[in-house]
C-alpha positions in Angstrom: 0.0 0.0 0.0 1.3 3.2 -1.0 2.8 5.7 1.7 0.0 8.3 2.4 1.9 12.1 0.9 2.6 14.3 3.7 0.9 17.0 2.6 -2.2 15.6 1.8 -1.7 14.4 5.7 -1.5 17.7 6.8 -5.1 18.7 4.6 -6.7 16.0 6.7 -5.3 17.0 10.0 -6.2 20.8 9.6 -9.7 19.9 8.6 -10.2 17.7 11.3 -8.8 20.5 14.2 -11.0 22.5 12.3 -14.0 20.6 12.7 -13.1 19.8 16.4 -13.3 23.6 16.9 -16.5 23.9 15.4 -18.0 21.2 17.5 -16.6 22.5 20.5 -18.3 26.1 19.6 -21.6 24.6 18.7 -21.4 22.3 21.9 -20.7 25.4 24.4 -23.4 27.5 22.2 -26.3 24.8 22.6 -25.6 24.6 26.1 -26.1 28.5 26.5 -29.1 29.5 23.9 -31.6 27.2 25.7 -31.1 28.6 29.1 -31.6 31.9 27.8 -35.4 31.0 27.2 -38.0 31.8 29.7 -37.9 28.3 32.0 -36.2 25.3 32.5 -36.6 21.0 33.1 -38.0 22.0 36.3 -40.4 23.9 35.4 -41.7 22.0 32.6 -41.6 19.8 35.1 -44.0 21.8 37.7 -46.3 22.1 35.3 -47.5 19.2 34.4 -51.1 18.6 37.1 -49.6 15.1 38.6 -46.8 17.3 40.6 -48.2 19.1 44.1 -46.9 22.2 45.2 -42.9 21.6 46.7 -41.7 23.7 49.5 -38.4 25.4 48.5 -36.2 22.9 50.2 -37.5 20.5 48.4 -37.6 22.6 45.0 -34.0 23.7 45.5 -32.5 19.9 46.2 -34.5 19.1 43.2 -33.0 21.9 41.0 -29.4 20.7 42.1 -30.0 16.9 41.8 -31.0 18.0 38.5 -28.0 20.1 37.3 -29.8 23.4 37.5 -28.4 24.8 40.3 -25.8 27.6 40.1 -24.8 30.3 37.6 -25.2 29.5 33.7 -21.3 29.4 32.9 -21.5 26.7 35.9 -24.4 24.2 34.7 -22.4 24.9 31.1 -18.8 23.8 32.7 -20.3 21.1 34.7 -21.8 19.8 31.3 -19.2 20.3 29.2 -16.7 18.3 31.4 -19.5 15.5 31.7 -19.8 15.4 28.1 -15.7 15.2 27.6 -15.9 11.9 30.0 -19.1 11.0 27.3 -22.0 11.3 29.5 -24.8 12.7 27.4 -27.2 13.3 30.8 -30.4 12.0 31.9 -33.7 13.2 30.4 -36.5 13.4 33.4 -39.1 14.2 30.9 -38.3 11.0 28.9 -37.2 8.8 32.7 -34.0 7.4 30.5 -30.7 7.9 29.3 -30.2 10.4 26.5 -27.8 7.9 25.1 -30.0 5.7 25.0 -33.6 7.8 23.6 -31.0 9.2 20.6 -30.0 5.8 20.1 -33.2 4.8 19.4 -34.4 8.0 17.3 -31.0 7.8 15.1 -31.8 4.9 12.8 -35.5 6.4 12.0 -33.8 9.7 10.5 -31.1 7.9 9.0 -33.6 5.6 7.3 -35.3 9.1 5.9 -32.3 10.4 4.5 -31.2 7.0 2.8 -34.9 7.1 1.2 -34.2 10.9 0.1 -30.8 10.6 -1.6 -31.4 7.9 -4.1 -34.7 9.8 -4.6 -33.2 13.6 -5.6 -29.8 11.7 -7.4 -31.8 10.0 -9.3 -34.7 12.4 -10.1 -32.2 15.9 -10.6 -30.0 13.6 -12.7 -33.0 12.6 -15.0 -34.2 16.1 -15.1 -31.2 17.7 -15.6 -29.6 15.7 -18.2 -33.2 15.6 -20.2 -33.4 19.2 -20.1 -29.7 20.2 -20.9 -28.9 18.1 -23.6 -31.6 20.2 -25.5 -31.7 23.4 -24.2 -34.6 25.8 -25.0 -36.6 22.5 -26.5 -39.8 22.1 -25.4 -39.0 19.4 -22.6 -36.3 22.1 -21.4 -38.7 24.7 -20.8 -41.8 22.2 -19.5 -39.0 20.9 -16.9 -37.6 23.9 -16.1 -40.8 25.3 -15.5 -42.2 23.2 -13.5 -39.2 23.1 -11.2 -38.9 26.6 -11.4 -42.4 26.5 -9.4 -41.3 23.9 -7.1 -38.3 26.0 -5.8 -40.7 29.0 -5.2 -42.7 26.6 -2.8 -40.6 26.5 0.6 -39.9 23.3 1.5 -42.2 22.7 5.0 -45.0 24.1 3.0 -44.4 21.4 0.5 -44.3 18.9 3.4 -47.7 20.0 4.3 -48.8 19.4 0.9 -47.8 15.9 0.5 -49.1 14.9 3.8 -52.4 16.4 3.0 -52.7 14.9 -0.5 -51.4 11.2 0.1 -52.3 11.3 3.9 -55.6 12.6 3.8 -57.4 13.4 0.7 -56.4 10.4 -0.8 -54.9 8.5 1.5 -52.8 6.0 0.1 -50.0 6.5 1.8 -49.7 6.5 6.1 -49.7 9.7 7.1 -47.7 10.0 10.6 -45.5 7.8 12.9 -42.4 5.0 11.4 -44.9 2.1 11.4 -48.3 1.0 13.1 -49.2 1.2 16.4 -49.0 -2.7 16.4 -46.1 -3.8 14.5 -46.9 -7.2 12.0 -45.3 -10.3 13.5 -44.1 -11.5 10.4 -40.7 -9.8 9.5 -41.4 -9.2 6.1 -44.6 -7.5 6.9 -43.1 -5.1 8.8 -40.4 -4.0 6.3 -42.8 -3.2 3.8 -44.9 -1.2 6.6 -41.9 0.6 7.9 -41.2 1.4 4.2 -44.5 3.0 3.6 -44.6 4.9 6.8 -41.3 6.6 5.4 -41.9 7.3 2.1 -44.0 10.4 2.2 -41.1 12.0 4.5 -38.4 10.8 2.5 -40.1 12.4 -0.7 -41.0 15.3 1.2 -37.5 15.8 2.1 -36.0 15.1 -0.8 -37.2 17.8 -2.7 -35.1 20.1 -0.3 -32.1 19.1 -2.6 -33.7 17.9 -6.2 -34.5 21.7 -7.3 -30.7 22.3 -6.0 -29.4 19.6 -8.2 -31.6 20.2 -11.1 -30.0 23.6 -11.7 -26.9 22.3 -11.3 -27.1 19.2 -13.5 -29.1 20.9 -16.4 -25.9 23.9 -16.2 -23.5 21.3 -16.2 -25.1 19.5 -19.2 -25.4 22.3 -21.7 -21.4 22.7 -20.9 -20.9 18.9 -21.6 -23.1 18.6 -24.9 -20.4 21.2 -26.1 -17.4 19.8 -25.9 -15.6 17.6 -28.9 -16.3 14.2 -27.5 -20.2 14.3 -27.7 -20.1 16.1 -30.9 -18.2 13.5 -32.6 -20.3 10.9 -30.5 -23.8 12.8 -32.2 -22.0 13.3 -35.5 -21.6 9.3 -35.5 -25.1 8.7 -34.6 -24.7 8.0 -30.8 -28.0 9.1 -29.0 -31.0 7.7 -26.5 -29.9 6.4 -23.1 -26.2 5.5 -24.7 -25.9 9.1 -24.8 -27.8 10.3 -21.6 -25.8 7.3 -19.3 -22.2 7.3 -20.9 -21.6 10.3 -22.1 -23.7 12.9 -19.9 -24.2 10.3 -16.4 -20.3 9.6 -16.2 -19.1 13.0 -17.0 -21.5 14.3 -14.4 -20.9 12.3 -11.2 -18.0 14.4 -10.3 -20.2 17.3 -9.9 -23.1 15.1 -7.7 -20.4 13.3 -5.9 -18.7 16.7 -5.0 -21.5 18.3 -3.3 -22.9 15.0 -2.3 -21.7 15.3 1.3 -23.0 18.9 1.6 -26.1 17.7 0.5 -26.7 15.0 3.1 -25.9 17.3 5.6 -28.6 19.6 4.9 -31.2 16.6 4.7 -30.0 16.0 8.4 -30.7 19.5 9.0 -34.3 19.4 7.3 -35.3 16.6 9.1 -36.5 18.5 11.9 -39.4 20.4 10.2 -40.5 16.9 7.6 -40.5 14.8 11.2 -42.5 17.2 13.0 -45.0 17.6 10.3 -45.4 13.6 9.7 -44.9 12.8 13.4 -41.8 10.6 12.8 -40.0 9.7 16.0 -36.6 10.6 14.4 -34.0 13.0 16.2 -35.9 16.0 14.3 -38.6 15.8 16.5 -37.0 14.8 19.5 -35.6 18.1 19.2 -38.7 20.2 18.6 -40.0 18.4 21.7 -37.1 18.5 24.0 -36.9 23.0 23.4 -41.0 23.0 24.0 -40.2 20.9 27.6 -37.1 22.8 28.4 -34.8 19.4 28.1 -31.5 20.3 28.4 -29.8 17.4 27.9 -31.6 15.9 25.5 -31.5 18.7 23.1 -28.1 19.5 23.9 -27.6 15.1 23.0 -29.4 15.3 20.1 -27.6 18.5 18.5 -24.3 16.9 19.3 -24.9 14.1 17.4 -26.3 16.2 14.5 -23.2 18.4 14.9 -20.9 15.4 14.7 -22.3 13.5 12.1 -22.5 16.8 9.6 -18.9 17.6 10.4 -17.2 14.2 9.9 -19.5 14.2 6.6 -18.0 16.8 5.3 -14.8 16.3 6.3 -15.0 12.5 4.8 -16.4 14.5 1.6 -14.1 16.7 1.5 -10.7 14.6 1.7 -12.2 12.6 -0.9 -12.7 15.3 -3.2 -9.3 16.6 -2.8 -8.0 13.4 -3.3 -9.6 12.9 -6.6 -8.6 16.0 -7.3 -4.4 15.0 -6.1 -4.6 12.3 -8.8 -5.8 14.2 -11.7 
């Protein structure tokens, strides 16, 4: 195996101190923002009509078994340090480890996202190359139209859309949840359920990135149909899906794969707004839940794990890029 050059070493290393400053920044910065909202845990806590009224012994022994006790730049260092020996907390809302709810929430938004990429590849791929290889045809300005419409739609209202559409006015599709309330016993079964459950999310958040990729893709194939090869390749009578796979595909996965990492990142990101509106139990919506009950740790858990799995994305992305780009 050939000897890794020392320079491209150093690229690797400076992105990932880079990254581990970022993380650190976002980690310290989600441990602030929430506290500076009106109410904690303990509160939400309060609220809720199976608690009686505490006397203020009680309330403040609660407040420090709980980590609230203190200033703010102490409940952040205390956290900080736990999180450095990789304790993530303990939601009280939830009664479990947060560890162990993220663990569980992970592999529902993963499952979206590995729906939604295929989904926009394939889709902004087949758009784009079917409406650059012609430019200004009719199919170029039918396509470009109608995604031209679809980009001035924002993406949660879009969401809304499909749900109400394939949920509820004709509801072929399930409309909320990652399968039914009583899973099939038969293994099979439940695949196919699960499947169902997630497609209208996955759909719904792939379109965050097919308008994105469309633009891209059709640019990039008006500047391929130009060059020498495909002119020779049309002059010789080279056309159909020869043309659109060999010629335009290959010469255009450069481009997908090099903003291919960015992309998934952004689906993790959108994932909050597609599984609140579809009520999918991924880390999205623990989110949205843990700010509306003032969960600390959970939110503080669930952001770190976003945080982490963006940044190594796109530090994974972005060696690899350079590295195609070290070879020639």
């Amino acid at each position: 195996m050939p000897a890794m050059n020392p320079t491209f070493a150093a690229y690797l290393l400076r992105g990932l101190a880079a990254r581990l400053v970022v993380f650190g920044l976002v980690f310290v910065l989600m441990s602030v923002l929430p506290r500076l909202l009106p109410g904690d845990t303990f509160d939400s806590l309060m609220a809720s009509d199976l608690v009686l009224g505490l006397d203020a012994g009680t309330e403040a022994a609660l407040r420090e078994r709980m980590g609230l006790s203190g200033g703010l730049w102490q409940q952040v260092g205390a956290e900080t340090f736990a999180a450095l020996r990789g304790e993530l907390g303990f939601s009280l809302i939830h009664g479990a480890p947060v560890a162990d709810i993220l663990l569980g929430a992970l592999p529902w938004t993963g499952l979206l996202v590995m729906l939604a990429v295929p989904l926009f590849l394939a889709m902004g791929l087949a758009t784009g190359i079917e409406a650059g290889r012609a430019p200004g045809s009719r199919m170029d300005r039918a396509i470009t139209l109608g995604m031209s419409v679809l980009a001035s739609i924002p993406s949660f209202v879009m969401a809304v859309f499909l749900l109400l559409l394939f949920g509820i006015v004709w509801p072929v599709l399930p409309s909320a949840g990652a399968e039914p309330v009583i899973p099939a016993a038969d293994p099979l079964e439940r695949l196919v359920a699960i499947a169902r459950h997630a497609l209208l999310p996955a759909i719904a958040l792939s379109t965050h990135e097919l308008v994105r990729y469309f633009f891209i893709l059709r640019s990039e194939t008006i500047l391929v149909s130009r060059r020498a090869f495909l002119v020779n390749a049309r002059a010789r009578g080279i056309g159909g899906w020869r043309e659109r796979c060999d010629y335009f595909g290959r010469n255009l996965m450069a481009v997908v794969f090099a903003r291919l990492g960015q992309s998934i990142a952004t689906l993790l990101s959108a994932a909050l707004y597609v599984e609140v509106i579809f009520a999918y139990p991924g880390i999205g919506r623990l989110m949205y839940q843990a700010v509306l009950d003032r969960d600390y740790p959970l939110l503080r858990g669930a952001i770190a794990v976003l945080a982490i799995l963006v940044l190594l994305l796109n530090w994974i992305f972005d060696a690899l890029t350079e590295a195609r780009a070290r070879r020639g």
